[in-house]
N, C-alpha and C positions, 0 to 999 in steps of 0.2 A: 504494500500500500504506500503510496505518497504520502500520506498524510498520517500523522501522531496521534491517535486518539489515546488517553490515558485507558478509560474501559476496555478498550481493545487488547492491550495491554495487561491490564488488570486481570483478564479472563484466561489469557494463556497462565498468568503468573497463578491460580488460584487454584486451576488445575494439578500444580505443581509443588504446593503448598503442602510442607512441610517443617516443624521447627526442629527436626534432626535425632528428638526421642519416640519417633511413631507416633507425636500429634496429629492430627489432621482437623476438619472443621469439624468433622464428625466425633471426633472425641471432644468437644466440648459444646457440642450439641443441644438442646435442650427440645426434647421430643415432643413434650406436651407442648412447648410454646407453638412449635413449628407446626404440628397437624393440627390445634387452633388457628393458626395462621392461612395454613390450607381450605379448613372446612370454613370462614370469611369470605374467601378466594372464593370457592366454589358456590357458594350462599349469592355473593358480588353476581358473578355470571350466570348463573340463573336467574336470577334479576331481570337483568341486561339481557338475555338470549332465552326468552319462557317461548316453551314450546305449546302454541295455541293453535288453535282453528282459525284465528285470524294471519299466520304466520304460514298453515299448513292447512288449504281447507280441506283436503280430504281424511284428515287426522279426525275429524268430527266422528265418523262412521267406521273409525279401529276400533279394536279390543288395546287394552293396556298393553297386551304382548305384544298384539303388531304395532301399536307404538315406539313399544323400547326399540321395539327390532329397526323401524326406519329410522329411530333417533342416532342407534349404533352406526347405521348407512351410510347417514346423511354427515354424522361426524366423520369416518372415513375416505370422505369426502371432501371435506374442510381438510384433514390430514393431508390429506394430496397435493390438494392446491395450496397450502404452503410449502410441503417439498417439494412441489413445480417454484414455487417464488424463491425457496432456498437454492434450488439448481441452479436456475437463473442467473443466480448473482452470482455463484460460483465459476460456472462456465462463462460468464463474462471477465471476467478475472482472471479466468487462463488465457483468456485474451488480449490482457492487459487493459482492458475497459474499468476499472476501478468503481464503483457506487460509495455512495457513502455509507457510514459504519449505520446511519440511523434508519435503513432500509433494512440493515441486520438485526438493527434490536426492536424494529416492527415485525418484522418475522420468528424471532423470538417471542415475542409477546404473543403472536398469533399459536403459536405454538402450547404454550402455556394455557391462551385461552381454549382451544382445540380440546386439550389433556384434563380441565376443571371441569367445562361443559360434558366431558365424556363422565367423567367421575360421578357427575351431578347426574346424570341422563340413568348408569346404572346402579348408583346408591353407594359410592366407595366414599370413605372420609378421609382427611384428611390425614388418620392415625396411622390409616391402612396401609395408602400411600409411605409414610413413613418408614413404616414397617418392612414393606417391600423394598424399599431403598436398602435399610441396614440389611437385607437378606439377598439381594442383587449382590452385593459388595462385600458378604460376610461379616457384616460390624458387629461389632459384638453390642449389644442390650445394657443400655448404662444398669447401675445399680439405683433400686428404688433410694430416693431420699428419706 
């Protein structure tokens, strides 16, 4: 990139984040705070993105099941079309075409919103998430305070 951005920056370094005793951000972690923080998140975009008969009019005439089932769809879909937006910028890039960083952290965002809306559509919380993270990564389970 031409261009400095600290964030930019910030996010390779974070990745790499380390203070040399096996700390990482995850050992100091705070799991409740963070999957309250999530299920806010999720709470936020369902708000923002409710899934109605005015949004969807054939949703009128589902069952709950065929609901979830289009909602799962139709996220899959959002999914895509931002990994079409994240391609984009990248294969532009190898082309020396640069965009700015803040076309990266709208696709990020959208990403995020994607992964809440999906949580929210089939009942995951916040904790779960969590949960899944430390078990993706094998972290170990703080000790209850």
């Amino acid at each position: 990139m031409t261009e400095n951005h600290d964030h930019a920056s910030r996010g390779v370094g974070s990745m790499l984040h380390s203070d040399g005793d096996g700390m990482n951000a995850f050992s100091e972690f705070d799991d409740k705070t963070a999957g309250d923080t999530l299920d806010v998140l999720i709470d936020l975009v369902s708000d923002l993105l409710p899934v109605t008969e005015a949004q969807y009019p054939d949703l009128g005439k589902s069952s709950q099941t065929a609901t979830v089932e289009f909602c799962i769809r139709h996220s899959a879909l959002h999914f895509s079309k931002t990994a079409g937006r994240l391609a984009a910028w990248v294969e532009d890039a190898d082309h020396g075409k640069y965009s700015k960083i803040e076309s990266l952290e709208a696709i990020v965002a959208a990403g995020l919103i994607n992964s809440l809306k999906l949580a929210d559509e089939i009942g995951i919380s916040g904790d779960s998430i969590v949960s899944h993270i430390r078990g993706k990564y094998a972290l170990p389970v703080p000790a209850e305070l």
